[in-house]
C-alpha positions, 0 to 999 in steps of 0.5 A: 500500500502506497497511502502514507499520512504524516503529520508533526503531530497526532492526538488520540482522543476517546469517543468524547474528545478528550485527549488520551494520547499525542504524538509529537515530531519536535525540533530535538526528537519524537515524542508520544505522551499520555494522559490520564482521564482528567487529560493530565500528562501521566507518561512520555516516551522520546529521543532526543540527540544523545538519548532515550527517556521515558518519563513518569508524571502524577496526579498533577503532572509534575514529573516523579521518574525519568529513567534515560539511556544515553548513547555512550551506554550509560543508563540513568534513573532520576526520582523528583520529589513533588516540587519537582527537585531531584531526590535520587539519581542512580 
């Protein structure tokens, strides 16, 4: 099949209109995030040049987790407090 849609960006809503899911072409990378019922960003996933994340968010979305690989092989586990300071980095 030949048809090709391409876009900067998708958004994925439910049956409602309320937003579920994006995906976004950025200048620094792809990203695809998701939300929660109230439409709050709760999860992204991305590249970025140097790595790949993924980041947990809460209730509120403020982010909690990111876990990164970065090309030179060195992993990274990151944990924010709920101001959002970094708290452990492993």
């Amino acid at each position: 099949m030949s048809d090709v849609v391409q876009a900067q960006q998708f958004i994925l809503v439910d049956s409602n209109g309320n937003k579920q899911a994006g995906l976004f072409a950025t200048a620094t990378g792809p990203t695809m995030q998701f939300y929660d019922d109230r439409q709050v960003l709760r999860a992204a996933i991305g590249w970025a040049p140097g790595a790949s994340s993924v980041q947990l968010f809460d209730a509120d979305g403020h982010m909690r987790a990111t876990i990164a690989a970065f090309d030179s092989g060195e992993p990274m586990v990151q944990l924010f407090d709920s101001e959002g300071h970094a708290t452990k980095t492993l």
